[in-house]
N, C-alpha and C positions, 0 to 999 in steps of 0.2 A: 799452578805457579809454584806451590811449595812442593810437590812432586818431582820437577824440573830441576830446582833449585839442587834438591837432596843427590839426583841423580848426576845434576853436574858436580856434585861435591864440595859447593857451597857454603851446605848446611845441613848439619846433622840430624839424624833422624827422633828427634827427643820422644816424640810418641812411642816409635817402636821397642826404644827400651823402657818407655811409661809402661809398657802393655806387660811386658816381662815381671817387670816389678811388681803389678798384681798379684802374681802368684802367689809371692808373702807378705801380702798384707793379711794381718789378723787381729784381733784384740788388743792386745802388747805393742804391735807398731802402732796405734789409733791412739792410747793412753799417750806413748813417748810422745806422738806428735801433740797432742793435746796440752799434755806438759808443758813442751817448748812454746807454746804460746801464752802459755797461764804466768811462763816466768819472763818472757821479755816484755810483755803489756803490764805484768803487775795486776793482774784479777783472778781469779776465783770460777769466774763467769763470765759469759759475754748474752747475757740476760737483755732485749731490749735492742742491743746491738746492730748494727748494719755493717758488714763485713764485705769486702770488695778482694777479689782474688785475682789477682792480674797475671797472666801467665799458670795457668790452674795447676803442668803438669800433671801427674795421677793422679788429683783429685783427693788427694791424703791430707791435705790441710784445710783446703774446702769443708771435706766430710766434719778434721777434729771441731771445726769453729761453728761448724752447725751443732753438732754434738753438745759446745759449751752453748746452745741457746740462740747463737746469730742468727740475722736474716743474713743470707751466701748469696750472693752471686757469683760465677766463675765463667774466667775464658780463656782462650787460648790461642794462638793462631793458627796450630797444629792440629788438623781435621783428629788425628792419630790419638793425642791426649784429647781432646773434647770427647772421643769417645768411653777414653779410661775414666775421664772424671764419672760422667752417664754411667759408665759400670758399676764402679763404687755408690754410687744413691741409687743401683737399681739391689745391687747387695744389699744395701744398709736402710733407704727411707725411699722404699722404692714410690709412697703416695704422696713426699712429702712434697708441699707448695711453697715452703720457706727457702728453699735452695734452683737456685736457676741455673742452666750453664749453657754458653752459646760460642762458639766459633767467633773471635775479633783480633783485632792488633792493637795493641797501645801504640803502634805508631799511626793509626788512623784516630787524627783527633778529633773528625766528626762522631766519631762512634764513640769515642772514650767521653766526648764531653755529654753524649746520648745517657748516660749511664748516670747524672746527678750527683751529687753527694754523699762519702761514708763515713762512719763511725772510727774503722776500721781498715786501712789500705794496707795489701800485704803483695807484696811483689820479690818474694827471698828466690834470689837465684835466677834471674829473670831476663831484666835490660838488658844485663851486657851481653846478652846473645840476640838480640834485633837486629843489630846492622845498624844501628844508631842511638846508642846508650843515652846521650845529652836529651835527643827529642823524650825519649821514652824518660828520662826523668821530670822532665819540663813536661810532658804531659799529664803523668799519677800526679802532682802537687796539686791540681784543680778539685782535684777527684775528692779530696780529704776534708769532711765536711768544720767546721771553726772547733776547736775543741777536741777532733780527732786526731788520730795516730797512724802514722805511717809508718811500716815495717818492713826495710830493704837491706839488700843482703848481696852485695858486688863483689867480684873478683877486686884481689889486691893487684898495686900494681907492681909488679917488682922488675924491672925494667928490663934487661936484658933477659932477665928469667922468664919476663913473660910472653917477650918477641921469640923465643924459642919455642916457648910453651905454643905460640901460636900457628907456628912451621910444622910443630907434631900434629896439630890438631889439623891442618890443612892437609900433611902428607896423608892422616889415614883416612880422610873423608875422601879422597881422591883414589886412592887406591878400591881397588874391586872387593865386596864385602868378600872374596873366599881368602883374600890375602890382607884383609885386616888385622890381623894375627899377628903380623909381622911388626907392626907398631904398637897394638895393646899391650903384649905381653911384657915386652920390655920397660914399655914406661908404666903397667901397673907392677912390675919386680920392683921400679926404683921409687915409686911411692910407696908402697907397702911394705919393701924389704927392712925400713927401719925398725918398723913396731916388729916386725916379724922373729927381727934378733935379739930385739927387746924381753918379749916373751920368752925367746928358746931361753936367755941367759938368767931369767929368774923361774925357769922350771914350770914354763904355762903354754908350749907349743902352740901359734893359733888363737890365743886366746884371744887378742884384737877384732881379730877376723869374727871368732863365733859370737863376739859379745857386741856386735860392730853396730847393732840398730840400735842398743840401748847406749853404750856411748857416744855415737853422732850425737846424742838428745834429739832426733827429731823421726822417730824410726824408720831411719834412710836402711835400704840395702848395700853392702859393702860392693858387691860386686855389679850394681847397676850405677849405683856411683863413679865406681872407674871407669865403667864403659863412659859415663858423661863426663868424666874428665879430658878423658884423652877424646873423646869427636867432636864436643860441643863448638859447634860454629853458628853462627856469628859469635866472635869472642871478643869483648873490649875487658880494659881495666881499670882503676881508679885509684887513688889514695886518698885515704881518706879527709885529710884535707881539702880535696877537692868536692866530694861529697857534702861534708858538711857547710863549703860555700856557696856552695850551689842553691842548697835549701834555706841558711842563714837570710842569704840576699830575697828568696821567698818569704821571706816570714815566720821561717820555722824554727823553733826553738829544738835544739838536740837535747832528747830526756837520757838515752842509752847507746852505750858506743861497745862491742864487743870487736877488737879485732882479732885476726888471726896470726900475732907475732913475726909477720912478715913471715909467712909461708905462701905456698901454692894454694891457699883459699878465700873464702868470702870474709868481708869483714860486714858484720852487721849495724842496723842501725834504725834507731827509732826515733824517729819527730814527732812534735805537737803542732800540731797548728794551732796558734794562739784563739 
């Protein structure tokens, strides 16, 4: 089905640039990701913890949250990443028993509701590429056991900007991967061309670019990001307003609001469940 899907052009193939991104993962991007969870939760540790990873992609946050001591579980819909994440616990904790990872959808909510209650629900970057963002948020709130944390991370919505944004991403999943080219290149010049002049005009050529894992804070690669920029399909978007009533009307009190300035990114967000 997701095979089909990709070849009809659908939906972007998120595994196979997961699988890429492996290549740099080391030390330093494990710490950055690690980091990024230690400073939007507000802990030290996740000692004791139950941690639920919704959409695992590579397996890079899965890993940090085991690392700070969680029990992990991780999934993904994409045969492609379930395998990335498996690679990374087979580098890292190749006997460990605390980390699980299985093949699901958050839009099957036999399965999601299969899965109990967490500490910890972390779904950064995730929903808006289902095909049905509302269900898949209406689904993760169950998940989040009284007292837990939810940690999501939606595209903004920027209206016209992002109905364009979504004709780019449609043209190049549609087009033949040897003429992909045709659309990455230009729309990663016009994202990237700003830092880029940025740099030349205070004497740091590139510097963006080389320093690009430890600035994201979460140590993303520059250039596996672009590629999931410009293909990532199923695309929705949200404001954050709508986010926060979403979960309001659930119960959920907002601890943390990072947005993204009304640019072309996620805006983050953390609830409690009371």
């Amino acid at each position: 089905m997701i095979e089909a899907e990709i070849e009809a052009g659908e939906r972007f193939a998120f595994g196979r640039n997961w699988a890429r991104f492996l290549a740099s993962v080391n030390d330093a991007r494990i710490h950055q990701a690690q980091q990024s969870l230690r400073e939007m939760l507000a802990v030290t540790t996740l000692d004791g913890k139950r941690f639920l990873d919704v959409g695992s992609g590579s397996g890079l946050f899965s890993l940090s949250a085991r690392l700070l001591g969680a029990e992990v579980y991780s999934f993904d819909y994409d045969p492609a990443s379930v395998a990335c994440a498996r690679e990374l616990k087979r580098r890292y904790l190749p006997s460990d028993t605390l980390w699980r990872i299985e093949r699901g959808s958050v839009l099957d909510a036999d399965f999601v509701g299969s899965l109990g209650q967490w500490d910890v629900v972390y779904a950064w970057g995730v929903l808006h590429h289902t095909g049905d963002m509302r269900r898949a948020l209406a689904n993760v709130a169950p998940r989040v056991a009284p007292g837990g944390r939810l940690f999501l991370a939606i595209y903004n919505d920027q209206g016209r900007a992002s109905r364009l944004w979504l004709k780019t991403k449609q043209l190049y999943n549609r087009l033949p991967p040897a003429l992909r080219w045709l659309v990455l290149l230009p729309a990663a010049v016009r994202m990237l061309a700003p830092a880029a002049l940025r740099d030349l005009a205070i004497g740091r050529p590139f510097a963006t670019w080389r320093n690009y894992s430890r600035l994201s804070e979460r140590g993303m690669s520059a250039w596996s990001d672009v590629v999931d920029w410009v293909g990532g399909l199923p695309f929705e978007v949200a404001k954050p307003e709508e986010i926060f009533h979403i979960y309001r009307d659930a119960g959920f009190t907002l601890a943390e609001l990072r947005t993204c300035a009304g640019r072309a990114a996620c805006n983050e967000y953390l609830f409690v469940r009371p």
